[in-house]
Short mmCIF file of the C-alpha atoms (twelve columns), coordinates in Angstrom:
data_MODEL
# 
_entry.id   MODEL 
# 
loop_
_atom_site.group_PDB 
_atom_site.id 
_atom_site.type_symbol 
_atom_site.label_atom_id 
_atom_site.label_alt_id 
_atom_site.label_comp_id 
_atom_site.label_asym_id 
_atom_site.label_seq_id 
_atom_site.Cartn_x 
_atom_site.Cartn_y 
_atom_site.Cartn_z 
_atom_site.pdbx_PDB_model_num 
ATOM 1   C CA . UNK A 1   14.256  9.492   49.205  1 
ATOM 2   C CA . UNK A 2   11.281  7.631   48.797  1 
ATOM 3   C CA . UNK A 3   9.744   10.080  46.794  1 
ATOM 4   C CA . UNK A 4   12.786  9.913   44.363  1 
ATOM 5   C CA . UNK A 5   12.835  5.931   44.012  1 
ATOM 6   C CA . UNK A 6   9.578   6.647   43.246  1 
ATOM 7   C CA . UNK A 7   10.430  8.744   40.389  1 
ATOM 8   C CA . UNK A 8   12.536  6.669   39.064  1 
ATOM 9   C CA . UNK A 9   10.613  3.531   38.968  1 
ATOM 10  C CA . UNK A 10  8.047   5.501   36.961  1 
ATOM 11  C CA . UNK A 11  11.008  7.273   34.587  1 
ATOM 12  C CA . UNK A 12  12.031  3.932   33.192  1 
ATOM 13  C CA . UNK A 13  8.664   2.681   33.019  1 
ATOM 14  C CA . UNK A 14  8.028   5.116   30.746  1 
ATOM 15  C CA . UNK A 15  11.359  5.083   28.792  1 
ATOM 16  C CA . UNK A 16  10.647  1.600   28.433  1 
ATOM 17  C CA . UNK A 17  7.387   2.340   26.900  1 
ATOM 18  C CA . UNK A 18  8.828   4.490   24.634  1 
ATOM 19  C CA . UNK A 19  11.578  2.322   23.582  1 
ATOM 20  C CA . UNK A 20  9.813   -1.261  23.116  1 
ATOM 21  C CA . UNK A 21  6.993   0.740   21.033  1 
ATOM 22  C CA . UNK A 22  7.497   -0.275  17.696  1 
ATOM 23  C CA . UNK A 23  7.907   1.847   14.838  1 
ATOM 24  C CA . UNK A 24  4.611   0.847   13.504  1 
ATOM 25  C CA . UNK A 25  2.238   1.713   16.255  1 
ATOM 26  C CA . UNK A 26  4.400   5.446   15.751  1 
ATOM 27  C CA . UNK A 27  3.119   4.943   12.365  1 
ATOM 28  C CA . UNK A 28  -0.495  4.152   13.175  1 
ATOM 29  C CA . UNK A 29  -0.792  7.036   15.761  1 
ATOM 30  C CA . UNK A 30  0.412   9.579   12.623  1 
ATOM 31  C CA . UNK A 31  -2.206  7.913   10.766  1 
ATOM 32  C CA . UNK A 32  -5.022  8.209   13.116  1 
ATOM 33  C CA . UNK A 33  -4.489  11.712  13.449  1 
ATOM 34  C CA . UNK A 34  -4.416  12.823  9.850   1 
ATOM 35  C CA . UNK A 35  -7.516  10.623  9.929   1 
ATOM 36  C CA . UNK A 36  -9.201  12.096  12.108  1 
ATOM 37  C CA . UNK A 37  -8.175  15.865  11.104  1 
ATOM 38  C CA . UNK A 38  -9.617  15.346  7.512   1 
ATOM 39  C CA . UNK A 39  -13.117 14.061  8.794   1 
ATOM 40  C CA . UNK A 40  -13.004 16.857  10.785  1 
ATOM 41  C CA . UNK A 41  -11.861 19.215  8.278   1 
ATOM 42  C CA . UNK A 42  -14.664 17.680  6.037   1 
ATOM 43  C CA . UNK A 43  -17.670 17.899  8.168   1 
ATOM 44  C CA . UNK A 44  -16.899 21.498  9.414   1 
ATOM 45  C CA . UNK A 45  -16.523 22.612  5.588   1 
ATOM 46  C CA . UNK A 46  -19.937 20.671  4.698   1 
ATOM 47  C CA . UNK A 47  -21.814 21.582  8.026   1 
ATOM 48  C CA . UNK A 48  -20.504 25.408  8.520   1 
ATOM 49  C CA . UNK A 49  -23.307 26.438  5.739   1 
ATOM 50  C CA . UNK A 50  -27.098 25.414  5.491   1 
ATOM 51  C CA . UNK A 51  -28.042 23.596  3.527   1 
ATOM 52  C CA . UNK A 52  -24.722 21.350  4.205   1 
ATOM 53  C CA . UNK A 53  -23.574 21.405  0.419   1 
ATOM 54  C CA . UNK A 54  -23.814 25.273  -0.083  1 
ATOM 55  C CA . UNK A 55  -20.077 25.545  0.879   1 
ATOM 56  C CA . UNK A 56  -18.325 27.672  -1.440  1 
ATOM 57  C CA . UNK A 57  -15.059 25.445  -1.722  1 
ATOM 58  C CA . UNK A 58  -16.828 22.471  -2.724  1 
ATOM 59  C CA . UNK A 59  -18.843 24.727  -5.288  1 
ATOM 60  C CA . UNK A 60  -15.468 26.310  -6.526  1 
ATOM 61  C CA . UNK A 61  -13.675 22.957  -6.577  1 
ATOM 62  C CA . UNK A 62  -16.385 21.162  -8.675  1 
ATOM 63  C CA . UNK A 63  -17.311 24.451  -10.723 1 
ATOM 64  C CA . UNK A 64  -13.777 24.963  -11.713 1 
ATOM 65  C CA . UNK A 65  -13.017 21.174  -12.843 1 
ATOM 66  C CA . UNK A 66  -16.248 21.374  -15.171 1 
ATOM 67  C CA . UNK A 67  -15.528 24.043  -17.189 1 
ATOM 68  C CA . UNK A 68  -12.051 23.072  -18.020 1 
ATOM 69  C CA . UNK A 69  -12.102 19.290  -18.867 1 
ATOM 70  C CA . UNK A 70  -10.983 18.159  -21.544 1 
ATOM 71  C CA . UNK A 71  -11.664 15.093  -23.440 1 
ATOM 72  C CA . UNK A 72  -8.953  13.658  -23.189 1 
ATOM 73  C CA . UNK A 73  -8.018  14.269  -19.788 1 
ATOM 74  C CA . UNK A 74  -11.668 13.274  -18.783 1 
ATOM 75  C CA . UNK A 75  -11.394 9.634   -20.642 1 
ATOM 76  C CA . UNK A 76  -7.585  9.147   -18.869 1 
ATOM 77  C CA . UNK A 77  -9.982  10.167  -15.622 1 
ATOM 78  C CA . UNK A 78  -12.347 7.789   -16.530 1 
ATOM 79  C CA . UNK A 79  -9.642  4.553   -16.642 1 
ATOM 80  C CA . UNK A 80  -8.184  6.226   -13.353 1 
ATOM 81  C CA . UNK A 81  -11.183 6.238   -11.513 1 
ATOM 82  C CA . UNK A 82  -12.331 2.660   -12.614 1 
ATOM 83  C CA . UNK A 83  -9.256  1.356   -11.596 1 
ATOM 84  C CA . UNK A 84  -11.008 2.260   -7.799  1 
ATOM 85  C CA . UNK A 85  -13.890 -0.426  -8.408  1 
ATOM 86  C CA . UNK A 86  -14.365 -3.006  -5.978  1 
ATOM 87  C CA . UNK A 87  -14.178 -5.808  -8.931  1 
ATOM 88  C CA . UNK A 88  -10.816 -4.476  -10.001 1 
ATOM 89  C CA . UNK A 89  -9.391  -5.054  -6.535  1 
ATOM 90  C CA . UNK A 90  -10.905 -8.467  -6.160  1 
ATOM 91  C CA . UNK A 91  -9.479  -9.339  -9.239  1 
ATOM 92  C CA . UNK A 92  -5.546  -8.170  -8.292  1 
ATOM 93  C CA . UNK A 93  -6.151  -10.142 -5.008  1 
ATOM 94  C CA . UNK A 94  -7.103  -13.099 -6.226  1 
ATOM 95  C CA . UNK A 95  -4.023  -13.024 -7.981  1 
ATOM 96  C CA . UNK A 96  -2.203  -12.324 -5.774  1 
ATOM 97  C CA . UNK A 97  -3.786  -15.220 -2.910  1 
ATOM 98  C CA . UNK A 98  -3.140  -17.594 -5.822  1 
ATOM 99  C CA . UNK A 99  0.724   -16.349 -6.992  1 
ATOM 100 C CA . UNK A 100 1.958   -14.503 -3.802  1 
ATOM 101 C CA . UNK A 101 0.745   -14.763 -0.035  1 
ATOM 102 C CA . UNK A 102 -2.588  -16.594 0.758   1 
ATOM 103 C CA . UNK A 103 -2.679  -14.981 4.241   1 
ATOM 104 C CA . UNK A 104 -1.478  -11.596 3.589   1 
ATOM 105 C CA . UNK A 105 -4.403  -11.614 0.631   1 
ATOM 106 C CA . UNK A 106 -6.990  -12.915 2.253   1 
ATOM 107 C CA . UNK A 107 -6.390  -9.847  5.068   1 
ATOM 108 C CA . UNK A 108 -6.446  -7.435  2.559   1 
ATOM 109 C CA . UNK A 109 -9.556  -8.900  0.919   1 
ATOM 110 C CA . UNK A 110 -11.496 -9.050  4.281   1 
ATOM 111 C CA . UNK A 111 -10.662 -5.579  5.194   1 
ATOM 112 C CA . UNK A 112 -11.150 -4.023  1.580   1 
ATOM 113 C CA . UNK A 113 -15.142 -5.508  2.001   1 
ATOM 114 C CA . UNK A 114 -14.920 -4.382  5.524   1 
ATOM 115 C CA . UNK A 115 -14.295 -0.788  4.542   1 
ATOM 116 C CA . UNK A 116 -16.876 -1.303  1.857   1 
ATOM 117 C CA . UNK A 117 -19.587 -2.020  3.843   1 
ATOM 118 C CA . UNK A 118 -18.222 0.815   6.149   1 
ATOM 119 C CA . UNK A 119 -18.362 3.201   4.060   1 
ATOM 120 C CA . UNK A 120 -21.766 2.104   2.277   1 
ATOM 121 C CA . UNK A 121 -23.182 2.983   5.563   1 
ATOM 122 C CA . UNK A 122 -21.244 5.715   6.015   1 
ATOM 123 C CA . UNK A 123 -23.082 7.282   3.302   1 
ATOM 124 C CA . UNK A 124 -26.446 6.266   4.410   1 
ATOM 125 C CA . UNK A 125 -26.648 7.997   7.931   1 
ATOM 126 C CA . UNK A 126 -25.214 11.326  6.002   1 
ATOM 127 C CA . UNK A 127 -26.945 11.073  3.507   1 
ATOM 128 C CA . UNK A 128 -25.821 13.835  1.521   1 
ATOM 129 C CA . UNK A 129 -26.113 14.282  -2.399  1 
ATOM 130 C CA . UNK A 130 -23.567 14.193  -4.848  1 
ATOM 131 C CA . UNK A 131 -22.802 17.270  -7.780  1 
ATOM 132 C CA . UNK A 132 -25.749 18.325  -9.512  1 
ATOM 133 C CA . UNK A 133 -26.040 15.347  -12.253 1 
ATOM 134 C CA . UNK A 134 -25.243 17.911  -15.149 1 
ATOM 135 C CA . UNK A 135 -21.724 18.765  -13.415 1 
ATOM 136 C CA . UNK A 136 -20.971 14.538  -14.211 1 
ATOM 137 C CA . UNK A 137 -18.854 12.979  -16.838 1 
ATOM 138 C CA . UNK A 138 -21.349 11.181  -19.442 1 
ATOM 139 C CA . UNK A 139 -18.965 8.470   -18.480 1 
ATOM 140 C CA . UNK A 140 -20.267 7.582   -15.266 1 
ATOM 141 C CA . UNK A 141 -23.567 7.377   -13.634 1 
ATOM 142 C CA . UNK A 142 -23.528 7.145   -10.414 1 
ATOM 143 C CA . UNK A 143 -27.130 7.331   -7.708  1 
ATOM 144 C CA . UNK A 144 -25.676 6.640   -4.272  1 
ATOM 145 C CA . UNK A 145 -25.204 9.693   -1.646  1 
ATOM 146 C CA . UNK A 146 -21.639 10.941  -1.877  1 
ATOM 147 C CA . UNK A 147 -19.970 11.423  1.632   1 
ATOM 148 C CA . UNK A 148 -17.855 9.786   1.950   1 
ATOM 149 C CA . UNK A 149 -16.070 8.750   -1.319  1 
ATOM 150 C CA . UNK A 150 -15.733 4.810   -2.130  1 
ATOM 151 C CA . UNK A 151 -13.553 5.026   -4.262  1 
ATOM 152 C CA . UNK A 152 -11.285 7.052   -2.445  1 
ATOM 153 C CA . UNK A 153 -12.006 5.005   0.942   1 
ATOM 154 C CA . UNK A 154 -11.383 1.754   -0.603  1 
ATOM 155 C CA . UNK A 155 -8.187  2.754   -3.085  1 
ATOM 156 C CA . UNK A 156 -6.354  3.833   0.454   1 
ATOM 157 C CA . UNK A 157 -7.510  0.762   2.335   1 
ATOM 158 C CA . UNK A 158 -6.476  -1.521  -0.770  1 
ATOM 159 C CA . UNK A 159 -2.928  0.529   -1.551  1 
ATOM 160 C CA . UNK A 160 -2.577  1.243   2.180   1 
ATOM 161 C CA . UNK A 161 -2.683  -2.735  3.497   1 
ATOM 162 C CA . UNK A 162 0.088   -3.738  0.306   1 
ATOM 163 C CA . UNK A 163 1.880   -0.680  1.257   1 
ATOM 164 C CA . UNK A 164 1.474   -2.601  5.129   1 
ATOM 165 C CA . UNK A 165 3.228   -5.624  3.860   1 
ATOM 166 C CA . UNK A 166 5.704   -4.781  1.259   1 
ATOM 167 C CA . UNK A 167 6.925   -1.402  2.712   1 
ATOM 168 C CA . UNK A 168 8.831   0.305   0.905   1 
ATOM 169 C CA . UNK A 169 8.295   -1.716  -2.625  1 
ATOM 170 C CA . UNK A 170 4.900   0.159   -2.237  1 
ATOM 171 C CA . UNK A 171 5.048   3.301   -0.774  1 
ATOM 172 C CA . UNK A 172 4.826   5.145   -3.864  1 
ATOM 173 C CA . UNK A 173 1.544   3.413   -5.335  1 
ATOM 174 C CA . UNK A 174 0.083   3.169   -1.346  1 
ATOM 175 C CA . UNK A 175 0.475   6.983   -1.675  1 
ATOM 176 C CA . UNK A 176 0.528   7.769   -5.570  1 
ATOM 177 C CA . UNK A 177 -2.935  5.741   -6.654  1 
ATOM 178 C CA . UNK A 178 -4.799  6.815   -3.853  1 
ATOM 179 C CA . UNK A 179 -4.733  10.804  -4.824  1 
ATOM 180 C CA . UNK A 180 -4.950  9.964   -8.587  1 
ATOM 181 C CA . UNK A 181 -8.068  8.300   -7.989  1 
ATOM 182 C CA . UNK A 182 -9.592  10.665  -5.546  1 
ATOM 183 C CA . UNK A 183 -8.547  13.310  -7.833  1 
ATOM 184 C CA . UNK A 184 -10.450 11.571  -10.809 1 
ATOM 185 C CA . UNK A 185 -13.765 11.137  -8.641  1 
ATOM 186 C CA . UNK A 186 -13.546 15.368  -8.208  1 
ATOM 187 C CA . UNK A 187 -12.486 15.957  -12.107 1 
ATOM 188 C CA . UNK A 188 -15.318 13.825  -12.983 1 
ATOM 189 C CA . UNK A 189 -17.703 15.821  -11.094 1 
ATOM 190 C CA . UNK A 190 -19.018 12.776  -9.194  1 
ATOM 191 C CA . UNK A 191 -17.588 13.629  -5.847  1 
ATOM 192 C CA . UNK A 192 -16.990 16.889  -3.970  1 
ATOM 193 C CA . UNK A 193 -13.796 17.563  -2.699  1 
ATOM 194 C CA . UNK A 194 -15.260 17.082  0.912   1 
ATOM 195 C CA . UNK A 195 -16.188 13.758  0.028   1 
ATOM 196 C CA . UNK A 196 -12.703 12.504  -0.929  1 
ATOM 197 C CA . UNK A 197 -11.384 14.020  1.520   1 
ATOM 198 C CA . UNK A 198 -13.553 12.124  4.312   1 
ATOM 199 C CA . UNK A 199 -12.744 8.867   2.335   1 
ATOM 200 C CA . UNK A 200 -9.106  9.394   2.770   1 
ATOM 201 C CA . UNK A 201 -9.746  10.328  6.807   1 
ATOM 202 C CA . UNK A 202 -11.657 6.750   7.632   1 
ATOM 203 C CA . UNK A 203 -9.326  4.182   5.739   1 
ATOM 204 C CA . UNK A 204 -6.531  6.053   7.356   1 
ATOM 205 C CA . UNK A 205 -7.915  4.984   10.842  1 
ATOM 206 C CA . UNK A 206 -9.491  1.600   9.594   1 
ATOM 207 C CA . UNK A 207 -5.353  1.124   8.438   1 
ATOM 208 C CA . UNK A 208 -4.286  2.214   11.835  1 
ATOM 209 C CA . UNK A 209 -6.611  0.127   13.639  1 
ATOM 210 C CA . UNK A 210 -5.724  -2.860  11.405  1 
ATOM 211 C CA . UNK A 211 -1.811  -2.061  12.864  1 
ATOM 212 C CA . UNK A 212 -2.852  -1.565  16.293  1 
ATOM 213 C CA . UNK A 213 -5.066  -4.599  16.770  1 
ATOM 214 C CA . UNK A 214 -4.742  -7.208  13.337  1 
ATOM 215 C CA . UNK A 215 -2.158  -8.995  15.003  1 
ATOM 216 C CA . UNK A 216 -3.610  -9.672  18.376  1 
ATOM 217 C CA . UNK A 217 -7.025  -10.739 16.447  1 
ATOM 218 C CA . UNK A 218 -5.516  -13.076 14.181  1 
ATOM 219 C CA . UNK A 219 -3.302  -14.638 17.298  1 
ATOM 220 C CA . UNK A 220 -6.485  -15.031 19.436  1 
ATOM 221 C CA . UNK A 221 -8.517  -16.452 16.112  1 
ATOM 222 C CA . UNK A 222 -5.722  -18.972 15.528  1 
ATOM 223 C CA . UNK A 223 -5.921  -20.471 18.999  1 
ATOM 224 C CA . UNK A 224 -9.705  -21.206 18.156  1 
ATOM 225 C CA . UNK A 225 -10.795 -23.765 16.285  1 
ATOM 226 C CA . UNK A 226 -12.732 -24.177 13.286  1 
ATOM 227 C CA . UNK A 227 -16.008 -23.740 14.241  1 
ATOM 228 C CA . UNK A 228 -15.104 -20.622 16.744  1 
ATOM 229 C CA . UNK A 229 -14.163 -19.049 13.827  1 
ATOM 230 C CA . UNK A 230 -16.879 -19.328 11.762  1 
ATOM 231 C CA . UNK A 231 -19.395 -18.636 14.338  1 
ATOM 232 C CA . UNK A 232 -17.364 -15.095 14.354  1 
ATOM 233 C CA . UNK A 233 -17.437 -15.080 11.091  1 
ATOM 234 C CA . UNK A 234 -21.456 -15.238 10.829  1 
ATOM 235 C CA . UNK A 235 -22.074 -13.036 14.056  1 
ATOM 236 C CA . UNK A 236 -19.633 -10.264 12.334  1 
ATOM 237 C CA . UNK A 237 -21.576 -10.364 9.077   1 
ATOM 238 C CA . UNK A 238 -24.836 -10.560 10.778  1 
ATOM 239 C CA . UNK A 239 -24.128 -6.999  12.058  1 
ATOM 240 C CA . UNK A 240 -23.186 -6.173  8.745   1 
ATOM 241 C CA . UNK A 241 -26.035 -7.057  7.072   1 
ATOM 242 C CA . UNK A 242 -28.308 -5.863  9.573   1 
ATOM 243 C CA . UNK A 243 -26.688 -2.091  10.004  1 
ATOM 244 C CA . UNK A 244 -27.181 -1.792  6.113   1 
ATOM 245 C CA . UNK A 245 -30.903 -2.334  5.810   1 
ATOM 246 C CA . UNK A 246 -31.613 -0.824  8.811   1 
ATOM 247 C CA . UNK A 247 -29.211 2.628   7.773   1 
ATOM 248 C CA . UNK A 248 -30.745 1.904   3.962   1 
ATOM 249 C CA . UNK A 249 -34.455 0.929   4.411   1 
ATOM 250 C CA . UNK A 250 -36.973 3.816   3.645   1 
ATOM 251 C CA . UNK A 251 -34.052 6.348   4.071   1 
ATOM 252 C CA . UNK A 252 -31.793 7.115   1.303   1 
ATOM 253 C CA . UNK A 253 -32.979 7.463   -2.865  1 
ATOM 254 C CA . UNK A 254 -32.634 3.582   -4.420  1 
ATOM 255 C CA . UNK A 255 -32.336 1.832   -1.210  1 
ATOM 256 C CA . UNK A 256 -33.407 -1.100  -2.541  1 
ATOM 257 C CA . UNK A 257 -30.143 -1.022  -4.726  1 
ATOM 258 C CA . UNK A 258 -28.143 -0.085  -1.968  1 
ATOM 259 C CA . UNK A 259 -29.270 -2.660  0.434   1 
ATOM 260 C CA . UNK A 260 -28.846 -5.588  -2.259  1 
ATOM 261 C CA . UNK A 261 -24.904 -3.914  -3.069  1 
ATOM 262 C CA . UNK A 262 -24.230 -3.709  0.346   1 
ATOM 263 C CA . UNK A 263 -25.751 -7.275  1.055   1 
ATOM 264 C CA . UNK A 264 -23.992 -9.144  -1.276  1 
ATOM 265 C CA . UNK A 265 -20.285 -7.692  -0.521  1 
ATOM 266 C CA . UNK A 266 -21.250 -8.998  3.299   1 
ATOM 267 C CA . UNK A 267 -22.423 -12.758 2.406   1 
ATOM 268 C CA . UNK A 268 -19.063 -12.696 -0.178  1 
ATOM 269 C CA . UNK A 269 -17.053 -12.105 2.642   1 
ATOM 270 C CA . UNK A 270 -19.260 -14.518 4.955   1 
ATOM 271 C CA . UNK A 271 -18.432 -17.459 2.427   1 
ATOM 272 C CA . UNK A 272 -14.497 -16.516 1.826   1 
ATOM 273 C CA . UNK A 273 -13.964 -16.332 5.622   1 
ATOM 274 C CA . UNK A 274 -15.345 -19.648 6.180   1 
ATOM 275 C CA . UNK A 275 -14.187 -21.220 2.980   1 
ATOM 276 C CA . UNK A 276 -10.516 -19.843 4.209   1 
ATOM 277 C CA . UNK A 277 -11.274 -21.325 7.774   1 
ATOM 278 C CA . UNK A 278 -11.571 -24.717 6.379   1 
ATOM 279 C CA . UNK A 279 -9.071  -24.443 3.409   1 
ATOM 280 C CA . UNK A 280 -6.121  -25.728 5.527   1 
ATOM 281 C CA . UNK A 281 -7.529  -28.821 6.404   1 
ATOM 282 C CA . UNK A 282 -9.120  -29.574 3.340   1 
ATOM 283 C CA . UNK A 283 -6.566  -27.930 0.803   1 
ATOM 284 C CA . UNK A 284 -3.716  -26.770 2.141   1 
ATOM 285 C CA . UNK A 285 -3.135  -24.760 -0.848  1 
ATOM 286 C CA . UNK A 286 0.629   -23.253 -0.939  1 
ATOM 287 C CA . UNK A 287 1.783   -20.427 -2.559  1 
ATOM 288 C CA . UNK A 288 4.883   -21.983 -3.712  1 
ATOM 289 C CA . UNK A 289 5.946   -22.153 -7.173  1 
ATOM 290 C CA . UNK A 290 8.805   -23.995 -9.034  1 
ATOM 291 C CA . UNK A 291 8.424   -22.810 -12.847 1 
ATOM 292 C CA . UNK A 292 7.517   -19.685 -14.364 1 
ATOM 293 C CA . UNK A 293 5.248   -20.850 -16.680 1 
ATOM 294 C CA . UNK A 294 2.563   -22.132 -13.761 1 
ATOM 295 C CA . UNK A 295 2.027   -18.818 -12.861 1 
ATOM 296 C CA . UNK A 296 0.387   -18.599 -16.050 1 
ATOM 297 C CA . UNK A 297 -1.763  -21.230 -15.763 1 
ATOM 298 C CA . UNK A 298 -2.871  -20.699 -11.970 1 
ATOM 299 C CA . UNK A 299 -4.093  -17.057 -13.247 1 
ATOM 300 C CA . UNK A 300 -5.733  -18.662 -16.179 1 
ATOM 301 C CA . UNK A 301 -7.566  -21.199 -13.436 1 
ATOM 302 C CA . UNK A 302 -8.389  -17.929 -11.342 1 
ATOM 303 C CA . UNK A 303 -9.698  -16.220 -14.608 1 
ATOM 304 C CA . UNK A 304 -11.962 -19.083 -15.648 1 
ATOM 305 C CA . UNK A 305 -13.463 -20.072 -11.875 1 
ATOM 306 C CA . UNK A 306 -14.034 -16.467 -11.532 1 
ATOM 307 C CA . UNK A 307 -15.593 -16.465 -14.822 1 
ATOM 308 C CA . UNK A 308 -17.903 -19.249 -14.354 1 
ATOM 309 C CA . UNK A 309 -19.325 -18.149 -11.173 1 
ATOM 310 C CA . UNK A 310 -19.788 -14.628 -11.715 1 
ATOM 311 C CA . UNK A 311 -20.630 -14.195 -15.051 1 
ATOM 312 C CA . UNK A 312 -22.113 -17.753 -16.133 1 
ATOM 313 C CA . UNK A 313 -23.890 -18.037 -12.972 1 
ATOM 314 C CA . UNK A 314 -25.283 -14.767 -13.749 1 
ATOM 315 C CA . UNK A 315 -26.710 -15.829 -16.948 1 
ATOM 316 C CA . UNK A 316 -28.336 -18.885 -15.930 1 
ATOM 317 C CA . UNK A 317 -29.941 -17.008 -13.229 1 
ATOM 318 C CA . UNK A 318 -31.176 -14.210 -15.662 1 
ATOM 319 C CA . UNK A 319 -33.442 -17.354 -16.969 1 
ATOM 320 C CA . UNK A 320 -34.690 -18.303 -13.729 1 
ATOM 321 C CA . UNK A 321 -35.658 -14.541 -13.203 1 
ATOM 322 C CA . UNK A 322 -37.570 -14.305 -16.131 1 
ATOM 323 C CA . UNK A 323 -39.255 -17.496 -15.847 1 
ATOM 324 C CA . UNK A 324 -40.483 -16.593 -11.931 1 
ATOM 325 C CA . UNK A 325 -42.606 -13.986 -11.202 1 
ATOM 326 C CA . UNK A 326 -41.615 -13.699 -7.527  1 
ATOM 327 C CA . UNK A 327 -40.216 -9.946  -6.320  1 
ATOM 328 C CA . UNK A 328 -37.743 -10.945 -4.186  1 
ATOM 329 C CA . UNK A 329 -36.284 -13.459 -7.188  1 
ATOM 330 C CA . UNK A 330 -33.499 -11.493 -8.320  1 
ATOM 331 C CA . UNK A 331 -31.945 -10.333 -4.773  1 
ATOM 332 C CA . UNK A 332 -32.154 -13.747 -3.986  1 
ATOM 333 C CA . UNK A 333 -30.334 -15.321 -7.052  1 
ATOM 334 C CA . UNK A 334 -27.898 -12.590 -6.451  1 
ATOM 335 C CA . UNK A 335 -26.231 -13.792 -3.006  1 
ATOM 336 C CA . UNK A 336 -26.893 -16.894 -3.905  1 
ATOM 337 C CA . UNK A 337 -24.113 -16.417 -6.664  1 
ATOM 338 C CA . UNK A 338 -22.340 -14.200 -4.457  1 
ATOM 339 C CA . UNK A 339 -21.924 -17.059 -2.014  1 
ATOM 340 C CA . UNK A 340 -20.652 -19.219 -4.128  1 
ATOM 341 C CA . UNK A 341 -17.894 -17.154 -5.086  1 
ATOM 342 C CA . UNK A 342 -16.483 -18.072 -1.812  1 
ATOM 343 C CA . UNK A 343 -16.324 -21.757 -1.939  1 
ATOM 344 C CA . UNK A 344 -15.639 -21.453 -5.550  1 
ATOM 345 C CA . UNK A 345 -12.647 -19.094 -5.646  1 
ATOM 346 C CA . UNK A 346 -10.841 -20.394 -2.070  1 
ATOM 347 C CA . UNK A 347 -11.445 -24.054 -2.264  1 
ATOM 348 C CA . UNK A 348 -12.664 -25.185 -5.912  1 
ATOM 349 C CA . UNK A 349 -10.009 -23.017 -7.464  1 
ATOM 350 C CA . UNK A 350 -7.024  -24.091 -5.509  1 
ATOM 351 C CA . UNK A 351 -8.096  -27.535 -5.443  1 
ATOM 352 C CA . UNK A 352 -7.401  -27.909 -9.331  1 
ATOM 353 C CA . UNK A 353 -4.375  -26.144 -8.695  1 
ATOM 354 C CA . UNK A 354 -3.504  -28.272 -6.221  1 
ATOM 355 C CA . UNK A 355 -4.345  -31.855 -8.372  1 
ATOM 356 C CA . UNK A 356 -2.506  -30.230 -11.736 1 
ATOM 357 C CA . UNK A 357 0.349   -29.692 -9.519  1 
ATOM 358 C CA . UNK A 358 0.889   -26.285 -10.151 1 
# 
């Protein structure tokens, strides 16, 4: 009898379980494991021959695309697979934090860099080499090591957090982009079919994990105050930064390059956490808007900020490079402007908004 109440007690504890789990942590355990099985898949393709890239389905994948491209398909390739650059999604989500959902943006934006710096050192510890150089497009040059894919990583984590938050408006493109641009990193002989792959696999799981644990982060970061939150902030990007020179340094081909990409995605995301920390109290920049023609103008504010501190900013500093003979001038010039993109694009940006009443 006992042993039956017993039974029981545990039954509906687990039909409970089952029942209150919501359909999204069903999702994020699919997710996990086709994340998982393609990393696996990829490695045991790369690793079952020595040397790791003298697997003949990469070989037959790559050797096949090169000698039937076309022209034309390789330049609709080419506008494909730029769509996957990191500036390209910056630029769409910026638009959208200024003409859609502040918060749902500025989660997307901190996970896209996230995964970038993720998969930068990613590549570092395997340290494996892309196509031979003659197998690539004469669009693209490309000199970082190629497992995983970027651009395959970064187009799932993008797609996959709007596909997140719109659902089914999204599904398609969360799905549709993702393979097109993978696709065009393999056509273009830049990546190996192992390498997209393995992309795919690890923004799967960094998705999941974002399902399984974004909420309860943001809920325990919103009970903290201001400066809790950027002392995570700093500590987070600290690791960052110091995984990247330390995976970088001495280890891969161009690591200064690396190490100065790598470094100024991680102080970007530094200065837009902590500009967003403070933007409430200082701001308080809503999303709401009454006429059609302000949208206009907000994304000509967005287009002109971003404008002046990227690209202007870049040009003064080109002087100031020139006119210093110091080594360490131009890396340093380089966050510096990268840091300011925070402050500049968060705050400066809405604040005009905000006084134009708009």
């Amino acid at each position: 009898m006992v042993k039956t109440t017993e039974f029981k007690r545990f039954y509906k504890k687990l039909y409970s379980l089952l029942f209150i789990m919501k359909k999204k942590n069903i999702i994020a355990i699919i997710m996990t494991a086709i994340g998982i099985a393609l990393i696996t898949s990829a490695l045991v393709i790369v690793y079952a021959s020595y040397p790791p890239r003298g697997n003949t389905i990469d070989a037959a994948i790559t050797d096949y695309f090169y000698n039937n491209r076309s022209d034309a398909l390789e330049l609709i390739m080419y506008i494909i697979t730029y769509l996957g650059e990191i500036l390209v999604y910056i630029g769409m989500l910026l638009l959208l934090y200024y003409l859609w959902d502040k918060k749902r943006t500025y989660r997307t934006m901190s996970l896209l860099i996230s995964s970038t710096v993720i998969n930068v050192s990613t590549k570092a510890i395997f340290d494996l080499p892309r196509p031979p150089s003659v197998q690539h497009s004469d669009y693209i040059k490309e000199i970082s090591p190629g497992l995983p894919s970027g651009h395959a990583q970064l187009s799932t984590t993008f797609w996959g957090m709007l596909g997140i938050f719109l659902k089914k408006v999204m599904i398609v493109f969360s799905i549709l982009l993702p393979l097109l641009i993978g696709f065009s990193r393999i056509y273009l002989g830049v990546h190996w079919f192992t390498d997209v792959i393995m992309g795919y696999g690890i923004a799967l799981i960094i998705l999941a994990l974002y399902i399984f644990f974004g909420e309860y982060v943001e809920n325990f970061l919103n009970e903290k105050s201001t400066i809790i939150k950027i002392l995570v902030t700093i500590a987070i990007c600290a690791i960052f930064a110091i995984l990247a020179i330390f995976l970088f340094y001495n280890r891969v081909e161009h690591y200064e390059e690396q190490i100065s990409s790598a470094l100024k995605l991680i102080v970007m995301l530094a200065t837009l956490s902590i500009s967003y920390s403070v933007e409430g109290s200082l701001i308080n920049f809503s999303n709401e808007i009454d006429r059609w023609w302000k949208y206009l103008v907000r994304i000509l504010i967005g287009a002109i900020t971003f404008g002046i501190f990227y690209f202007g900013v870049s040009m003064l500093f080109d002087l100031a490079i020139n006119a210093v003979a110091w080594v360490g001038i131009e890396l340093t010039l380089d966050l510096i402007r990268y840091a300011m993109l925070g402050p500049a694009l968060i705050l400066f940006a809405p604040w005009i908004m905000m006084k134009l009443k708009v």
